[in-house]
VOTORDO-701665 format. One record per residue: residue in three letters; x, y, z of N, C-alpha, C in turn. Coordinates in steps of 0.2 Angstrom, whole numbers, padded with zeros to 4 digits, always signed. Example, Ala and Ser with C-alpha at 12.3 -4.5 7.8 and 13.67 -1.06 7.14 Angstrom:
ALA+0066-0028+0039+0062-0022+0039+0066-0016+0039 SER+0064-0011+0035+0068-0005+0036+0064+0000+0039 
end
This chain:
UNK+0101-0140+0077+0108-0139+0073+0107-0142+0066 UNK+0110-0136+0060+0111-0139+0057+0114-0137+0051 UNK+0118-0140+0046+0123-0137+0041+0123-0133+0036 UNK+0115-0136+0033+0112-0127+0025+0105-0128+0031 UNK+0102-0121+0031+0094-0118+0031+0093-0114+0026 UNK+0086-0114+0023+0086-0112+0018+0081-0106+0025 UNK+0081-0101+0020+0077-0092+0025+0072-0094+0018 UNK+0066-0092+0020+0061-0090+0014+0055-0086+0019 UNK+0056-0082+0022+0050-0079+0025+0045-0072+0023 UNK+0046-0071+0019+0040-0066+0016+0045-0060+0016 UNK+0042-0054+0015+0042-0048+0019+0039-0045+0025 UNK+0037-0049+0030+0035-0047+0034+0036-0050+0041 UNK+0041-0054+0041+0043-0059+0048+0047-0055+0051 UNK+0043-0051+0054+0047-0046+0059+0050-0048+0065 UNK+0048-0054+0069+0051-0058+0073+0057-0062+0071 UNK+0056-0066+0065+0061-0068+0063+0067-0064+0060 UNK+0065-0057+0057+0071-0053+0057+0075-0050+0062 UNK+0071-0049+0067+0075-0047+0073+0078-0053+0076 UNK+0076-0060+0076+0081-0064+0080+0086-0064+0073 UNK+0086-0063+0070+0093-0065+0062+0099-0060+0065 UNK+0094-0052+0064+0099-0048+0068+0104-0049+0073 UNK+0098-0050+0078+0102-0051+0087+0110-0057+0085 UNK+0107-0062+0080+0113-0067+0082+0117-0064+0075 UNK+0116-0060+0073+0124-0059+0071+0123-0057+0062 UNK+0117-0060+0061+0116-0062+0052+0117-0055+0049 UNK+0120-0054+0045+0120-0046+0040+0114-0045+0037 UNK+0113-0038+0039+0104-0038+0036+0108-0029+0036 UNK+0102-0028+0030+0104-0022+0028+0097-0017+0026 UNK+0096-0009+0027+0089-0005+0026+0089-0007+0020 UNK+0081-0006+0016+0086-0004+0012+0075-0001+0007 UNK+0076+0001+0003+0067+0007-0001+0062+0002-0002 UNK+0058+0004+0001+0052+0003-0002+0047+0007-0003 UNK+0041+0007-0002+0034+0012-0002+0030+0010+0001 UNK+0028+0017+0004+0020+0017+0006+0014+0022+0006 UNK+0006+0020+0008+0002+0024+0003-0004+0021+0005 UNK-0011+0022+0001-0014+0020+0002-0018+0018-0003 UNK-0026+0013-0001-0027+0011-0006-0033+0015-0010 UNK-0036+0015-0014-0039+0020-0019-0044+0016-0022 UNK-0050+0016-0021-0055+0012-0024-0062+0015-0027 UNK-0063+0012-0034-0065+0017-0040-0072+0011-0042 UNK-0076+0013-0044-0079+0007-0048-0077+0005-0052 UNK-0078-0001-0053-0075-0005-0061-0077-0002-0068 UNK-0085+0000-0067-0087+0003-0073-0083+0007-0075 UNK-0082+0011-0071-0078+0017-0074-0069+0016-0076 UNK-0066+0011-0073-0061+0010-0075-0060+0006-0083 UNK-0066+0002-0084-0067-0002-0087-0070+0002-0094 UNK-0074+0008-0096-0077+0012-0100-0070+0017-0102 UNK-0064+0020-0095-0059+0024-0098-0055+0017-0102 UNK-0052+0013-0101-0048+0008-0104-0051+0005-0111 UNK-0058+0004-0111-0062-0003-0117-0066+0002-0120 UNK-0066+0008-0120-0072+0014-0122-0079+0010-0124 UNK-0079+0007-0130-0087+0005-0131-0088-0002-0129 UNK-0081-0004-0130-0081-0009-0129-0083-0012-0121 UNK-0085-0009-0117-0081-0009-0108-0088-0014-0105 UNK-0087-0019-0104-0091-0024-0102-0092-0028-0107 UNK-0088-0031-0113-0086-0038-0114-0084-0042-0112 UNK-0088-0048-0111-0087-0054-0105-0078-0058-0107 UNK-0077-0054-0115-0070-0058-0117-0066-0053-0113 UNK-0065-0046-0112-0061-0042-0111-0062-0042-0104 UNK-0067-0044-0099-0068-0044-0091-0065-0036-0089 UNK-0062-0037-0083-0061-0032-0079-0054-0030-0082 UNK-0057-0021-0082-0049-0019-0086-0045-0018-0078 UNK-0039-0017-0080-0035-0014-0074-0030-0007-0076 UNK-0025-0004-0073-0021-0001-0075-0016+0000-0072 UNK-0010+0003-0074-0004+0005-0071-0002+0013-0073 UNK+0001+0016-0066+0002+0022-0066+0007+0024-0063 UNK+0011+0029-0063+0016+0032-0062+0015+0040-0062 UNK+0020+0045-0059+0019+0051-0058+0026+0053-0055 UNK+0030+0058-0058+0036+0059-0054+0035+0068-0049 UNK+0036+0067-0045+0032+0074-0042+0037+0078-0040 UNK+0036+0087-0039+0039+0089-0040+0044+0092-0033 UNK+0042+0086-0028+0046+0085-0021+0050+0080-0021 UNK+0052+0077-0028+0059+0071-0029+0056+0066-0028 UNK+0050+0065-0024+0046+0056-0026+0042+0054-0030 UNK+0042+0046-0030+0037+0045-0038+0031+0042-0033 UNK+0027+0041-0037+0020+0041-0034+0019+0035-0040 UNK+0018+0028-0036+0015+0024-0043+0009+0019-0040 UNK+0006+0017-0046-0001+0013-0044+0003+0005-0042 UNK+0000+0001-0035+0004-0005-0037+0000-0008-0034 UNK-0001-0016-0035-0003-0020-0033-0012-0019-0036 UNK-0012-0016-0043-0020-0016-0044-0024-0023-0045 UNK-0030-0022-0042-0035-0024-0042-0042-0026-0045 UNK-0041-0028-0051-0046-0027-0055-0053-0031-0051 UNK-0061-0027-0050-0065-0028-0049-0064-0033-0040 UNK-0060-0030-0034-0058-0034-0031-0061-0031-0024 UNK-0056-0031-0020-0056-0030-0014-0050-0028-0010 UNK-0051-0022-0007-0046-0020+0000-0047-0025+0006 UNK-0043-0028+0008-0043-0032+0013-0037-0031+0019 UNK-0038-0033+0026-0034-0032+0031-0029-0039+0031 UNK-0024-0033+0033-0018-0036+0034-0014-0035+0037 UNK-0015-0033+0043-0010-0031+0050-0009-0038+0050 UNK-0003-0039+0056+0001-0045+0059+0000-0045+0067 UNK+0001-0038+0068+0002-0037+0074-0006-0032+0080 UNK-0008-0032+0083-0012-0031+0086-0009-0022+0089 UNK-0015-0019+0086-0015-0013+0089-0013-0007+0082 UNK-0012-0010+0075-0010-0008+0069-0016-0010+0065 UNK-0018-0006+0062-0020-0007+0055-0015-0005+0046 UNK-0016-0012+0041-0013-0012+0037-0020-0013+0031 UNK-0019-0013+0026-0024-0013+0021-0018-0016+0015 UNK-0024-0023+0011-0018-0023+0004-0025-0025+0000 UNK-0023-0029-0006-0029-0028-0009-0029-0035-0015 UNK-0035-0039-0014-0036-0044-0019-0044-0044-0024 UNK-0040-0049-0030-0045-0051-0032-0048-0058-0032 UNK-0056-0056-0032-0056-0067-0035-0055-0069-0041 UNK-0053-0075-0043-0054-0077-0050-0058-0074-0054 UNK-0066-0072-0053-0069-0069-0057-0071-0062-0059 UNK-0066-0058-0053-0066-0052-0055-0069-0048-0056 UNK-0075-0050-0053-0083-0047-0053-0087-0043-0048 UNK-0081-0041-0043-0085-0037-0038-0084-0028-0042 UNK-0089-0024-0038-0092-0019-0040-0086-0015-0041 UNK-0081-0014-0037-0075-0009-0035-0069-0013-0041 UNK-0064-0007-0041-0058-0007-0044-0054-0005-0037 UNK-0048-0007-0036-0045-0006-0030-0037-0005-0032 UNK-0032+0000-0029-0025+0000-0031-0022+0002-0025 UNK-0017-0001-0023-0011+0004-0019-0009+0011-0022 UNK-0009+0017-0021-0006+0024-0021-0002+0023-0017 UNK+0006+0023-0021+0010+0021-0016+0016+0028-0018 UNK+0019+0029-0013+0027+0033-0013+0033+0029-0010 UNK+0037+0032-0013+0043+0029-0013+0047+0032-0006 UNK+0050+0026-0001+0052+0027+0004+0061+0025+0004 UNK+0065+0030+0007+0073+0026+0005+0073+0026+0015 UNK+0083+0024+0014+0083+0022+0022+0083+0029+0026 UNK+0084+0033+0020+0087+0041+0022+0082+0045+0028 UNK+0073+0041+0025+0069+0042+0028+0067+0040+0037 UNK+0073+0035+0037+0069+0031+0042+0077+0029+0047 UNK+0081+0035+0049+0090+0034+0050+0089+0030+0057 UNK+0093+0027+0058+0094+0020+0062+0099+0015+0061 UNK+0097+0008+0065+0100+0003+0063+0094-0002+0057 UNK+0099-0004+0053+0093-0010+0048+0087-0011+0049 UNK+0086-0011+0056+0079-0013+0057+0076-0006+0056 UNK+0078-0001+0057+0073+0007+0057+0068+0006+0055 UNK+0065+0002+0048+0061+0003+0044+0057+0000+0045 UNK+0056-0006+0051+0051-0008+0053+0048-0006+0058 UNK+0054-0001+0061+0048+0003+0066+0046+0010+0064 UNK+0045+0010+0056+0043+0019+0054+0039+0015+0050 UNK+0038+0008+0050+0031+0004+0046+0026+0005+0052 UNK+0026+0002+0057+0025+0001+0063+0022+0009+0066 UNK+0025+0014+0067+0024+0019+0068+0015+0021+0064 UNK+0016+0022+0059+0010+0024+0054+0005+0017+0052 UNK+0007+0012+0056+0002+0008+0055-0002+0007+0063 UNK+0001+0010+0067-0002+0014+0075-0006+0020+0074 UNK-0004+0022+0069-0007+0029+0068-0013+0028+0064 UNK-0013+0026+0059-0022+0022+0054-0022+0018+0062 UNK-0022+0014+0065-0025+0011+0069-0030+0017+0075 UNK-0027+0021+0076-0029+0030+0081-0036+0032+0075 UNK-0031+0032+0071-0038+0034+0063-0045+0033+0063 UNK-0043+0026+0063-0050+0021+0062-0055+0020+0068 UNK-0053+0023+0077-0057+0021+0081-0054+0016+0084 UNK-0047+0015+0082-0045+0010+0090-0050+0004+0089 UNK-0052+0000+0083-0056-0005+0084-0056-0009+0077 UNK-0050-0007+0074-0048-0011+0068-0051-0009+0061 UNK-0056-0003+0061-0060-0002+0056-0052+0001+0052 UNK-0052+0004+0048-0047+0008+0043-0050+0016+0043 UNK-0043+0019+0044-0046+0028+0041-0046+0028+0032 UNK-0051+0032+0033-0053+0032+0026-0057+0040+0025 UNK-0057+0042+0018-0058+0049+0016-0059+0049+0008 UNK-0064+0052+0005-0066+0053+0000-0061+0056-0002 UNK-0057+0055-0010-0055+0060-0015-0053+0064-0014 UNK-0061+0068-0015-0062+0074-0018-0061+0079-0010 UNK-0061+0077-0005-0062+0079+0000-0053+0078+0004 UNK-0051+0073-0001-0042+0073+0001-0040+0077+0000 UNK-0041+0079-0006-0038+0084-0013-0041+0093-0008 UNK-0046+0093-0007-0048+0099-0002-0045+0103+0004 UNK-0041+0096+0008-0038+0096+0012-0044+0096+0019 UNK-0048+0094+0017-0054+0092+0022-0056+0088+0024 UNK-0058+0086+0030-0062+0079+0033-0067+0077+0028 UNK-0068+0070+0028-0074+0068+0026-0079+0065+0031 UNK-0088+0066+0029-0091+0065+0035-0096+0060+0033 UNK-0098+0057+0025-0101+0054+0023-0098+0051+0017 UNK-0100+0043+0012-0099+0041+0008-0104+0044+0002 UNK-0100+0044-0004-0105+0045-0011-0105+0040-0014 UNK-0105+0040-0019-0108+0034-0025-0103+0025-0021 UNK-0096+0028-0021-0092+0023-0020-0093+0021-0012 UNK-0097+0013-0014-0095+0010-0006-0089+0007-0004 UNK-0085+0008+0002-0079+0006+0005-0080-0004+0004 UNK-0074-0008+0003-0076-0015+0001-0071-0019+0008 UNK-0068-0013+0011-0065-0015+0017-0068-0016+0024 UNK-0066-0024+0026-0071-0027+0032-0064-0027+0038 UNK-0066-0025+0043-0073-0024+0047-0075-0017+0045 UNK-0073-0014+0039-0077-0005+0041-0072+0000+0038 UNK-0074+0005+0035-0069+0011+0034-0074+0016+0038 UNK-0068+0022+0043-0070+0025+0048-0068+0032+0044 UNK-0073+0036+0041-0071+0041+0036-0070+0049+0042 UNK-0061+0052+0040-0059+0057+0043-0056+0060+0041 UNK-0050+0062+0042-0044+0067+0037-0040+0064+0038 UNK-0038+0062+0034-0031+0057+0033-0025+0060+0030 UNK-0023+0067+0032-0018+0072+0032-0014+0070+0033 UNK-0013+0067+0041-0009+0064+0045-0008+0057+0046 UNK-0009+0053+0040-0010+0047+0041-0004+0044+0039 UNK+0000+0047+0036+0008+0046+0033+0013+0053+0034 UNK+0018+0052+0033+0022+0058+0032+0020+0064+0028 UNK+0021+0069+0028+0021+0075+0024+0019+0076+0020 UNK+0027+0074+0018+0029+0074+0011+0027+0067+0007 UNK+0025+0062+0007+0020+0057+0006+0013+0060+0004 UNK+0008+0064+0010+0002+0069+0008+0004+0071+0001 UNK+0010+0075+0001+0010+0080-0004+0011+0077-0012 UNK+0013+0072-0011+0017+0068-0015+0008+0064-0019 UNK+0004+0063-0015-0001+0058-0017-0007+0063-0020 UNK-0007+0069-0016-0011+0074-0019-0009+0078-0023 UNK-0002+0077-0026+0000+0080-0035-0002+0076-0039 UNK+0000+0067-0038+0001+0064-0041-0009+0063-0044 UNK-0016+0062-0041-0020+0059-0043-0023+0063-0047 UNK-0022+0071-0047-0026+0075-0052-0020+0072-0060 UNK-0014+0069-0059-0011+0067-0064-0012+0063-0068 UNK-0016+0057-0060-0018+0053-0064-0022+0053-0067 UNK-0026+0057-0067-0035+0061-0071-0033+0061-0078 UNK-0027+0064-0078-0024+0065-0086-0024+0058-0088 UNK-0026+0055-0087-0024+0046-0090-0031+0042-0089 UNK-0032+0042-0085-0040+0038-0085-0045+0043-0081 UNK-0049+0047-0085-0055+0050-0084-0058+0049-0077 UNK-0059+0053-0072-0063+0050-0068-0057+0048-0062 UNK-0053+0046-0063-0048+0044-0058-0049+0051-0051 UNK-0049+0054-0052-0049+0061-0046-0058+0062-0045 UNK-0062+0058-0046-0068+0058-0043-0069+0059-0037 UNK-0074+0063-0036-0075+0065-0029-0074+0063-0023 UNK-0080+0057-0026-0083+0051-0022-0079+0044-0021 UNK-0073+0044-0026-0066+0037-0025-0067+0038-0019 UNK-0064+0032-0014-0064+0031-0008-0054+0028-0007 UNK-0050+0033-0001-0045+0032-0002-0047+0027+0006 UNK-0041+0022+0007-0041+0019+0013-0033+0018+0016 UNK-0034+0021+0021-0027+0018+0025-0025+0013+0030 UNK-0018+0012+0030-0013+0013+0027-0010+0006+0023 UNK-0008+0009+0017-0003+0003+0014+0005+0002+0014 UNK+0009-0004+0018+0015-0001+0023+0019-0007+0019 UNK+0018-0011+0016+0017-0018+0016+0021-0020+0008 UNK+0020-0015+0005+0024-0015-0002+0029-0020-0003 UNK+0036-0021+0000+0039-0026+0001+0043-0025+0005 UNK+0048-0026+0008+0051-0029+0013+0057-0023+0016 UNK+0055-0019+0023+0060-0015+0022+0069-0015+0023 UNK+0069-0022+0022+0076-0025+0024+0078-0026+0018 UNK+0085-0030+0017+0089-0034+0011+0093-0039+0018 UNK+0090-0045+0017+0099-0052+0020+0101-0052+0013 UNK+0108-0049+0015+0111-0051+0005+0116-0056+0008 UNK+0116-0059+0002+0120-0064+0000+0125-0067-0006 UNK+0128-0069-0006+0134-0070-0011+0131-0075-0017 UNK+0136-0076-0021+0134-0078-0028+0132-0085-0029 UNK+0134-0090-0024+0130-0095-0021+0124-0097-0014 UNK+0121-0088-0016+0117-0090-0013+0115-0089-0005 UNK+0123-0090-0002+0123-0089+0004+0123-0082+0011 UNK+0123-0082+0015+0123-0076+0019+0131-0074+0019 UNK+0132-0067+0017+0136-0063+0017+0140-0066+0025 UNK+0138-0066+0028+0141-0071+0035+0141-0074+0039 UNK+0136-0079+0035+0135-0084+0040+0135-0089+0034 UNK+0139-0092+0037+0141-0099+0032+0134-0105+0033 UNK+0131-0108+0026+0126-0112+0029+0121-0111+0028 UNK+0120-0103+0028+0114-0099+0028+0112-0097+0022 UNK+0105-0098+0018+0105-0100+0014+0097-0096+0010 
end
């Protein structure tokens, strides 16, 4: 028992969101994104951004940021990049694969790594509030199917997304995702309109940084995890819209 709790739990305490719901807490759907992540060498990101300059030990690891408005009403933007990093696992739950992506302090591994992400509203996903963690949950069972049922990640070259073809080998770019990228067609690895949304948007990216639509980039899936598919709102001190205390 007690009189204030403070809530601080990430976005992704799916447990603890469904016990808030069951006992009564106002919780609401409410946009996020999903996608995948997209991994390039550094040199090459580092050469379009620093041109002569690209491998100055002052300038290190360039990064970038991207956006694209497509012409099926969603935007397609680069988030969570990763200069000189790593794609890393991050399921919660067993039987789902999720991908996000870090750097070390020294920014000095071979890859450049970014989320390719779409925009998702509640319209997508109609239900109650919680909908949207079971249409996370859905496509992160589905890269789970992808990858071999063994936690590897599905993954597919670029050049071979953009084709609309399976991939059956790696080129220049090696995958930085452990235990493994399991390379397939990743058509069906998200909704539809998200495929279509991702394969307008990377030849746009091209128009911005040289090289972004290289054959051999290594896409990986899925990234589910962008932020939190709920809102607990609360009032101007703070509080739960209706639960007094709750904070």
């Amino acid at each position: 028992q007690a009189d204030h709790v403070v809530l601080a739990v990430g976005h992704s305490a799916r447990d603890t969101f469904r016990m808030l719901y069951d006992r009564g807490v106002y919780i609401e759907a409410k946009p996020f994104s999903i996608g995948f992540r997209i991994e390039h060498p550094q040199a090459l990101i580092d050469t379009c951004r620093f041109g002569k300059n690209a491998g100055n030990p002052l300038l290190g690891a360039a990064d970038y940021k991207l956006v694209h408005h497509c012409s099926n009403g969603r935007s397609v933007y680069s988030f969570c990049m990763c200069p000189g990093g790593q794609v890393v696992a991050a399921a919660s739950e067993p039987g789902r694969v999720v991908t996000n992506g870090m750097s070390q302090y020294s920014r000095s591994e071979r890859n450049a790594n970014s989320g390719i992400v779409v925009d998702i509203t509640p319209a997508d996903y109609p239900g109650d509030p919680l909908a949207g963690i079971d249409f996370q949950r859905h496509w992160e069972e589905r890269a789970f199917e992808l990858g071999g049922r063994n936690y590897q990640a599905p993954g597919q070259l670029v050049g071979d997304f953009l084709a609309g073809k399976p991939s059956t080998e790696f080129g220049s770019v090696q995958p930085s995702y452990t235990p493994g990228v399991h390379l397939c067609d990743l058509s069906t690895a998200l909704p539809d309109y998200v495929i279509a949304a991702i394969r307008e948007a990377i030849p746009a990216f091209e128009k911005q940084i040289k090289g972004f639509s290289m054959h051999d980039a290594v896409l990986t899936g899925v990234e589910t995890r962008t932020s939190s598919p709920i809102r607990i709102k609360r009032n101007d001190d703070y509080q739960s819209l209706n639960t007094r205390g709750l904070f």
